[in-house]
C-alpha positions as CSV (number, residue, x, y, z in Angstrom):
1,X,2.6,-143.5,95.6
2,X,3.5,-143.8,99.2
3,X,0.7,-145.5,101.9
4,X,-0.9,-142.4,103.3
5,X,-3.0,-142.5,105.7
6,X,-6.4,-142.4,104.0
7,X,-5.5,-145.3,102.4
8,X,-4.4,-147.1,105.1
9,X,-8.0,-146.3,106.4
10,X,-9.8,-147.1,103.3
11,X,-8.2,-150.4,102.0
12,X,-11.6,-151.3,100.8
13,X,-12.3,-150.2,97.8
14,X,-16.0,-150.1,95.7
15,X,-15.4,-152.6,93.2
16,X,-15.6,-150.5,89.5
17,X,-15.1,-152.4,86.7
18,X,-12.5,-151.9,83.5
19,X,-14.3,-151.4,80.2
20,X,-13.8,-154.1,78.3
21,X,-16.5,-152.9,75.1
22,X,-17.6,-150.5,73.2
23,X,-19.4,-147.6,74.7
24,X,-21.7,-144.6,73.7
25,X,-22.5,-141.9,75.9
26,X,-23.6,-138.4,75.8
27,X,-20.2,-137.3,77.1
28,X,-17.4,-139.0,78.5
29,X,-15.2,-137.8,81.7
30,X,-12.0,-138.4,82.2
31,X,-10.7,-138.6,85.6
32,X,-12.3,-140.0,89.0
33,X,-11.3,-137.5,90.9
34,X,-13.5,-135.1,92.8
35,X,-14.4,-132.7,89.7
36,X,-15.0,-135.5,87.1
37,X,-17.6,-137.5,89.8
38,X,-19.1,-134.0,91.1
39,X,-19.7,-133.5,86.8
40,X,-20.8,-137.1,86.6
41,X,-23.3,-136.9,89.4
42,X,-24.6,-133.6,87.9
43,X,-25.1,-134.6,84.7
44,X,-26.7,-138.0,85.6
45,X,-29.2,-136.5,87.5
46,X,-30.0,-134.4,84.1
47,X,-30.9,-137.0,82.1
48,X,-27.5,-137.2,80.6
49,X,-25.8,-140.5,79.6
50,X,-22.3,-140.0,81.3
51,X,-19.2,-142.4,81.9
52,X,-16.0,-141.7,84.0
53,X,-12.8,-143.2,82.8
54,X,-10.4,-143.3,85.6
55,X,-7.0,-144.7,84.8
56,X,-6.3,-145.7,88.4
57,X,-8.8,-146.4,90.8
58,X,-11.0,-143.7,92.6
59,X,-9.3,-140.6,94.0
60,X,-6.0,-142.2,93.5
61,X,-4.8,-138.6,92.5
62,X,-5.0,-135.6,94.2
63,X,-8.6,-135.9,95.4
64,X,-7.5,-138.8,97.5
65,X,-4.0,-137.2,98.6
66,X,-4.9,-134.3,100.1
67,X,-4.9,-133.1,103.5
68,X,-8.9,-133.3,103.8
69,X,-9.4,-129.3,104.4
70,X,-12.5,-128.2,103.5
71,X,-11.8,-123.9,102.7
72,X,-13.7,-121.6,101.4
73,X,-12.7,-118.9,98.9
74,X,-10.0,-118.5,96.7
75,X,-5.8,-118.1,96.7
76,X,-6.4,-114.5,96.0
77,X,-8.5,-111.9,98.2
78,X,-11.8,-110.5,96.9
79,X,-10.5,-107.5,96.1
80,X,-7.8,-109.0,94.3
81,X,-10.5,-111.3,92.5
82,X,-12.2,-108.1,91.3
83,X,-9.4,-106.2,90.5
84,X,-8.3,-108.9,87.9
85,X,-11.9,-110.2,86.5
86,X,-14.2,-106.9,87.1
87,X,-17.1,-106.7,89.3
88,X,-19.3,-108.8,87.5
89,X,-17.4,-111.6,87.3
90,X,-15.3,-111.4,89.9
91,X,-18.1,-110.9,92.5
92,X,-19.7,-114.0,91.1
93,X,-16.5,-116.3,91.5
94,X,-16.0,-114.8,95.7
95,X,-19.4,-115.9,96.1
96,X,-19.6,-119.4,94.2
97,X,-16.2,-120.0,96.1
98,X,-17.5,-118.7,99.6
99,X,-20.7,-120.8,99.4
100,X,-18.3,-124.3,98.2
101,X,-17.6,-125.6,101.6
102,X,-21.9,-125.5,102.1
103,X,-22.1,-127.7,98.7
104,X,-19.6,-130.3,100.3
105,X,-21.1,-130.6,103.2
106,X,-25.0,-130.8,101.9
107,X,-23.8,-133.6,99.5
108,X,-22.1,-135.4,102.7
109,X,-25.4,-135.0,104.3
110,X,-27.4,-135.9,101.5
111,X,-25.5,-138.8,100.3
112,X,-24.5,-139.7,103.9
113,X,-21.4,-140.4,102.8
114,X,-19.2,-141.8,105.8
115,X,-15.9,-139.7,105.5
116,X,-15.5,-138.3,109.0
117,X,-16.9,-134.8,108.2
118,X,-16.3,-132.2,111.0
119,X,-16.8,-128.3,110.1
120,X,-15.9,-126.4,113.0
121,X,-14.0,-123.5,110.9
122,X,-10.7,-122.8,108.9
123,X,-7.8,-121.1,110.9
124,X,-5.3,-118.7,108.7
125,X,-2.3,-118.6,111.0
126,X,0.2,-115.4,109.7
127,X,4.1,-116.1,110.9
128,X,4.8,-112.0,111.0
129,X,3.4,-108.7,111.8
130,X,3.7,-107.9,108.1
131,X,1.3,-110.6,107.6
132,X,-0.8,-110.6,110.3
133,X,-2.0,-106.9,108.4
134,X,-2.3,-108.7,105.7
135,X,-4.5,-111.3,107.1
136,X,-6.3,-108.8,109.1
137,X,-7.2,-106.4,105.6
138,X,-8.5,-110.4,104.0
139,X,-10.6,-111.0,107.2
140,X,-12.3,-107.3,106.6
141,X,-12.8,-108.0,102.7
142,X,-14.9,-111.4,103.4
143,X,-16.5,-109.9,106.4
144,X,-18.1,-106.6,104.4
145,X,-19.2,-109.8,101.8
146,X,-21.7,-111.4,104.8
147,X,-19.0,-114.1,105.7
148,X,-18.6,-115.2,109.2
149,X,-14.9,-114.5,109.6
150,X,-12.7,-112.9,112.8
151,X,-9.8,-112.2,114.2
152,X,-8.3,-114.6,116.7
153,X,-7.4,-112.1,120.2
154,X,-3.5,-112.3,120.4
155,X,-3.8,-113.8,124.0
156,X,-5.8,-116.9,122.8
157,X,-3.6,-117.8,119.8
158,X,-1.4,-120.1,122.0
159,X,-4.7,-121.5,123.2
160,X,-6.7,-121.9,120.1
161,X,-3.2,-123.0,118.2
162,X,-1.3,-125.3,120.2
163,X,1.8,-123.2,119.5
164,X,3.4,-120.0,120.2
165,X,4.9,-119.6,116.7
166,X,2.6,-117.4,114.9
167,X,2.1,-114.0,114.7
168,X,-1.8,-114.2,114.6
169,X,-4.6,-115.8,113.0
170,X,-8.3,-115.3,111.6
171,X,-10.7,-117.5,111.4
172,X,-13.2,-118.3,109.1
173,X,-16.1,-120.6,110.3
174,X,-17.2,-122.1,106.6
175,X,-14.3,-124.1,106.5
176,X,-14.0,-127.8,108.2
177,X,-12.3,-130.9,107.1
178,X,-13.2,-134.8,105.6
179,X,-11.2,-137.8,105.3
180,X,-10.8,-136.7,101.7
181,X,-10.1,-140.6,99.8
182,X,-13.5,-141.6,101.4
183,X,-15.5,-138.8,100.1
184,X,-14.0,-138.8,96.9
185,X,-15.1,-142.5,97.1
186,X,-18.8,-141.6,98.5
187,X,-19.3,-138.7,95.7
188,X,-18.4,-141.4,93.1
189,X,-20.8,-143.6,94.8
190,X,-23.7,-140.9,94.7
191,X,-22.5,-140.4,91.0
192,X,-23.1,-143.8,90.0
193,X,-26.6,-143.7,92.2
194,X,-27.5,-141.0,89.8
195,X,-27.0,-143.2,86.8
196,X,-23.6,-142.6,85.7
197,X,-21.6,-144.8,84.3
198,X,-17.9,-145.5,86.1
199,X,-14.9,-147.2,84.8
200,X,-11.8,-147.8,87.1
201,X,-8.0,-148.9,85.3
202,X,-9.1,-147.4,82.1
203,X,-6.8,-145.1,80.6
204,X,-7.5,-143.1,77.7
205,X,-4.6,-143.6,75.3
206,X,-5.5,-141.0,72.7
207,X,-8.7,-139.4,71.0
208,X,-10.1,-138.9,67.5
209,X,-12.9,-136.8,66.3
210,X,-15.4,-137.9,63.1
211,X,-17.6,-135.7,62.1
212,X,-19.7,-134.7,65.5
213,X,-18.3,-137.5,68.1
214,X,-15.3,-138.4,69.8
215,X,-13.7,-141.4,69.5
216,X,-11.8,-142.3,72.9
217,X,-9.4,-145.3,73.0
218,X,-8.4,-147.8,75.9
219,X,-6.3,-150.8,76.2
220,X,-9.8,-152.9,76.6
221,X,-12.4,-151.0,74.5
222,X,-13.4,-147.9,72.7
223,X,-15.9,-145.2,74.0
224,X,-18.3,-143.3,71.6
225,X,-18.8,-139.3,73.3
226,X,-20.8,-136.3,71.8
227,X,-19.0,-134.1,74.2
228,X,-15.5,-134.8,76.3
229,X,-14.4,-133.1,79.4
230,X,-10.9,-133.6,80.9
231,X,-11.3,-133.7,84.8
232,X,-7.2,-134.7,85.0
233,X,-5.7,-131.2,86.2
234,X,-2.2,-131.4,87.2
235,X,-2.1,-134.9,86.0
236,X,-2.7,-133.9,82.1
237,X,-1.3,-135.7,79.6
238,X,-4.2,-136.4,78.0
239,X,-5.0,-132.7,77.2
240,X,-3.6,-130.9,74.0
241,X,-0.4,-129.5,74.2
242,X,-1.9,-126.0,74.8
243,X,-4.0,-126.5,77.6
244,X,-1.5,-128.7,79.2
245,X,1.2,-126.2,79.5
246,X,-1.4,-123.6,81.3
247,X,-1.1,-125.6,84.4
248,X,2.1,-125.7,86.4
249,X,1.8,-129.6,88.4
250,X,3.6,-129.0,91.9
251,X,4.3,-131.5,94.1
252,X,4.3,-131.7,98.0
253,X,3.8,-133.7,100.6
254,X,1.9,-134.9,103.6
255,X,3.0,-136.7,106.9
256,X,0.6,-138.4,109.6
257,X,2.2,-138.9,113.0
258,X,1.0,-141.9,115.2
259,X,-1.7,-141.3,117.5
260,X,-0.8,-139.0,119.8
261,X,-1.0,-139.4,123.8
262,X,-4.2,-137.4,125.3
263,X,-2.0,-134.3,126.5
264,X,-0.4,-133.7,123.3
265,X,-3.5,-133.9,121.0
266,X,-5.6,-131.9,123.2
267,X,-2.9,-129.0,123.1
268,X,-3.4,-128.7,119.4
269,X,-6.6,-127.1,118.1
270,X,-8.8,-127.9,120.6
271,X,-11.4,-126.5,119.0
272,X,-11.3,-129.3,116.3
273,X,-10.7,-126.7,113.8
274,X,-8.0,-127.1,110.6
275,X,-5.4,-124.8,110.4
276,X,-3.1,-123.8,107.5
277,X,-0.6,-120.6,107.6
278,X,0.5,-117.8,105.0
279,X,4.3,-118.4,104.8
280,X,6.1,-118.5,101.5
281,X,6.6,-121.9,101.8
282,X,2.6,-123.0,103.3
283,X,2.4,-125.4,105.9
284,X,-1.2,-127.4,106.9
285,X,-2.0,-129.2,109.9
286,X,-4.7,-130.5,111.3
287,X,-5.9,-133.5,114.0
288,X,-7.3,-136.3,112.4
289,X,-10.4,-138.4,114.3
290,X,-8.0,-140.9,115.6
291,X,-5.6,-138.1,117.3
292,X,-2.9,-138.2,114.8
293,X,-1.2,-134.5,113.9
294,X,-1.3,-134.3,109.6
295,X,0.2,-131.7,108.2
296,X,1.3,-130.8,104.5
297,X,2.9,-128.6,102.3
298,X,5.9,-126.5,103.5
299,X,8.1,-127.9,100.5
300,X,7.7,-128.3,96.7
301,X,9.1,-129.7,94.0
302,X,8.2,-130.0,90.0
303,X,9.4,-133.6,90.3
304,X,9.5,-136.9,91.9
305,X,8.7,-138.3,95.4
306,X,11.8,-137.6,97.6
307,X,12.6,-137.9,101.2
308,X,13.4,-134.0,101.3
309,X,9.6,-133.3,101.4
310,X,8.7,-135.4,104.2
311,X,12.0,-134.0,106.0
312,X,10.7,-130.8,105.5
313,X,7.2,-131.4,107.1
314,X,9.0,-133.1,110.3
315,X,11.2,-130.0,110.8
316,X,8.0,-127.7,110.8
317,X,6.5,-129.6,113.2
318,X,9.1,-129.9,115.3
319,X,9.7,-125.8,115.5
320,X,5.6,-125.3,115.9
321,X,4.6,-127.9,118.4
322,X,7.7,-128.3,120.4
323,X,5.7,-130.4,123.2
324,X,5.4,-133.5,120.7
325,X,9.5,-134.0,121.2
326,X,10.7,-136.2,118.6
327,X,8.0,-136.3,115.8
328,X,7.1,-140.1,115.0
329,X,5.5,-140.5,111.8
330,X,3.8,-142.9,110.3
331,X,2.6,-142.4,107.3
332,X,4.6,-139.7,104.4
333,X,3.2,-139.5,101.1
334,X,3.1,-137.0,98.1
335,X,1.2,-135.8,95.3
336,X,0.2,-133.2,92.1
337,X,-1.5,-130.4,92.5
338,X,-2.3,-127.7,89.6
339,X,-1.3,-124.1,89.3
340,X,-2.6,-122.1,86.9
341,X,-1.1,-118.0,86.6
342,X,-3.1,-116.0,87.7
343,X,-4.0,-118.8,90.8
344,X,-7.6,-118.5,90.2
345,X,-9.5,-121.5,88.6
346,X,-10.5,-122.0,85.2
347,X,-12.6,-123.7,82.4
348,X,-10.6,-124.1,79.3
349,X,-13.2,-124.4,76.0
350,X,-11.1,-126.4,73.9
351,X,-13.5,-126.5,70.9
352,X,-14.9,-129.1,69.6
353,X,-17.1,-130.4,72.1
354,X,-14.3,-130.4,74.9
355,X,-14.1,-128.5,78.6
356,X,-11.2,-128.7,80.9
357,X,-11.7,-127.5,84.3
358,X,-8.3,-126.9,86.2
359,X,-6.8,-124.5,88.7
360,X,-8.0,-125.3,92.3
361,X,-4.8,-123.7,93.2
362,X,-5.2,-126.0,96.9
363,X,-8.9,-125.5,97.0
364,X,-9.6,-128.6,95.6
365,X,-12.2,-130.3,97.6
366,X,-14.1,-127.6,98.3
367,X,-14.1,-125.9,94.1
368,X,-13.9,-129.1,92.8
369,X,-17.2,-130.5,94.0
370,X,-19.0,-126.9,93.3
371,X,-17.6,-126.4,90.1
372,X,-18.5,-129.7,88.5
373,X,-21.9,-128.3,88.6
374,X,-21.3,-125.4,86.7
375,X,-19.0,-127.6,84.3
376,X,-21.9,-129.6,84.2
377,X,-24.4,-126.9,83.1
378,X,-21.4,-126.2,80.2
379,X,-22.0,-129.3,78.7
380,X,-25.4,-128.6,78.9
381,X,-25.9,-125.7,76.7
382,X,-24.9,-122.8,79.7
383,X,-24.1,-119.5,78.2
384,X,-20.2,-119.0,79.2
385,X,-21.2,-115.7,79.9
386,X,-23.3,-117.2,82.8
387,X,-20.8,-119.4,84.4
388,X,-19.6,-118.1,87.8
389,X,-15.8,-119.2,86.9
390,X,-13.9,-118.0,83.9
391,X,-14.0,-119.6,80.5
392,X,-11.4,-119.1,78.0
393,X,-8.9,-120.5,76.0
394,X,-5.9,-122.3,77.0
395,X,-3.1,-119.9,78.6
396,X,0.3,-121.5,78.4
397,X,3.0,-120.6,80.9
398,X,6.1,-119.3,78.7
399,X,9.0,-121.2,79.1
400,X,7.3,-124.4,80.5
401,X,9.6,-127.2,80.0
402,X,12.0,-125.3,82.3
403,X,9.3,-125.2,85.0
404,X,11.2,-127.9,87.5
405,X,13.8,-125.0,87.5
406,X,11.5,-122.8,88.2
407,X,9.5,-124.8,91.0
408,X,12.9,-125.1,92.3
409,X,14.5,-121.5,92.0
410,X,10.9,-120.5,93.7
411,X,11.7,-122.7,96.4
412,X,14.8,-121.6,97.2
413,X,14.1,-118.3,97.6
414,X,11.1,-118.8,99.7
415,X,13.3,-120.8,102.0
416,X,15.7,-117.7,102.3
417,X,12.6,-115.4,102.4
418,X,10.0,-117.5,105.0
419,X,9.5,-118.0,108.2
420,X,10.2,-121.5,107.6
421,X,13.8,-121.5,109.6
């Protein structure tokens, strides 16, 4: 992985060591990214004996990557979200996703983990009139739910924006934003304050069951589990070949310009709000604490690192914030993120003792955190019928191993289709 800039703010990392002996736990996690250490913590504070195996080091996935927006609700609208799960169900999940970004910031608050919180609201920005109804029929669903959403007055987008490029915008005040590498790092620290157990550069290699427990194996040592839950999402391997061809891993990018002089950085979302926009090909930005323009997204690609996604990233900044001239970056790097079909998250039962949460479908920090809870309470002997998200079996994508063409035929056409020019 490329430096990004999290890193580059967080060199320091809490020393975790490998596992270099047998273990035995109640249930073993794999993966220290946000939904594994949100589980962890949960758990711990249940009384449960609960290790994390992290191949890498903490958030060195997506958790870390990310662009650090905080967003309520789901990929889908609320209506949406009930037509395809029902009433029941689906009014549970809009509400367990609207309430995420209070969860995140309690735990910030509770934990006082240092990750340069700010939660001054979520700005939807629509490129086209066609859009801007759509946006404007989403803002009326969440506001009939309670939620403290609006419309943004045409003559203040500029204003509010930074840029004359959109359309419109709503804005929805639950949302804010975190340096999202160091609260990945302070959740695992409140996870491990709990009482759970975490082990850094300690891949799991393959597992075995006998009789009622899991056998996991590492390079350095083997872990005894009653229960296993697979926290990896769009970084899978580990799962079973079903579950791991229900998640489509797309890749894309983020850039972090240097700091930028006083009359550029004050022109962009002065309000201190994050922003991200509803064209075909997405595009986030945000100002970071130290006055540096981050945005991500507005390419994708089922493969590799390449210099096309950061490219990509320039060129929309260029045509939304003309005033910054030539954009300098400093920092370009790229990660995984899961997709599952129907873009709404899910817990996979696997049998045998084994959960897989994936699907934050670019929710991440806000879902992940929440829903390790409720994976949590899964482990713990919660009805499925009571969980707030979906459980089911795995739901492969049909003609997965041709999903890079895919990603890429998808692509294509949303560069002839978007707003992206």
């Amino acid at each position: 992985m490329s430096l990004s800039l999290w890193l580059a703010e967080n060199k320091t990392s809490p020393e975790y060591k490998s596992i270099d002996e047998g273990l035995s736990v109640d249930v073993a996690i794999i993966g220290g990214g946000i939904m594994g250490l949100s589980t962890a913590r949960h758990l711990a504070m249940a009384g449960v004996r609960v290790c994390v195996l992290e191949a890498a080091d903490i958030g060195w996935g997506a958790s870390g990557r990310n662009n650090g927006q905080v967003i309520p609700g789901l990929k889908r609208d609320p209506d949406e979200v009930i037509h395809k799960l029902g009433p029941y169900l689906g009014g549970r999940l809009i509400d367990f996703s609207g309430r995420a970004p209070d969860y995140v910031f309690s735990l910030i608050e509770q934990y006082k983990i240092d990750c340069d919180a700010v939660r001054n609201g979520w700005i939807q920005a629509f490129p086209d009139q066609a859009s801007r109804r759509l946006g404007e029929n989403r803002i009326d669903q969440w506001r009939k739910r309670g939620a403290p959403v609006d419309m943004i007055a045409r003559d203040k987008l500029k204003s509010r924006l930074g840029t004359e490029w959109y359309a419109g915008a709503g804005i929805d005040m639950r949302g804010g934003a975190v340096n999202p590498l160091a609260y990945t790092r302070g959740l695992a620290t409140a996870a491990v304050t709990e009482g759970a157990l975490i082990y850094t550069n300690t891949p799991v290699q393959n597992m075995n069951r006998s009789g009622a427990i899991w056998m996991l194996s590492t390079p350095n040592g083997k872990i005894l589990a009653g229960k296993v839950i697979i926290c990896t999402n769009a970084y899978r391997d580990i799962m079973r070949d079903k579950a791991r061809t229900s998640i489509i891993p797309v890749r894309t990018a983020q850039i972090a310009t240097q700091p930028l002089p006083e009359n550029q950085w004050r022109s962009i979302l002065p309000g201190g709000e994050v922003a991200s926009d509803s064209c075909h090909l997405l595009t986030s930005f945000r100002i970071t604490p130290d006055k540096r323009l981050i945005m991500g997204g507005a390419d994708a690609t089922g493969g590799g690192e390449h210099s096309g996604l950061s490219a990509s990233l320039v060129k929309a900044a260029s045509v939304r914030f003309p005033q910054l001239g030539d954009v300098d970056v400093a920092y370009s790097w790229s990660g995984y993120l899961g997709i599952t079909k129907d873009h709404l998250p899910r817990i996979f039962n696997l049998g045998d003792g084994i959960l897989a949460p994936i699907g934050c479908n670019g929710r991440g920090i806000a879902m992940a955190t929440t829903s390790g809870e409720v994976v949590a309470d899964l482990a713990m002997g919660l009805s499925q019928d009571n969980s707030p998200i979906p459980v089911s079996g795995p739901r492969p994508f049909f003609f997965h191993r041709f999903r890079n063409v895919g990603i890429a035929a998808h692509v294509q056409l949303s560069r002839f289709r978007s707003c992206f020019l």
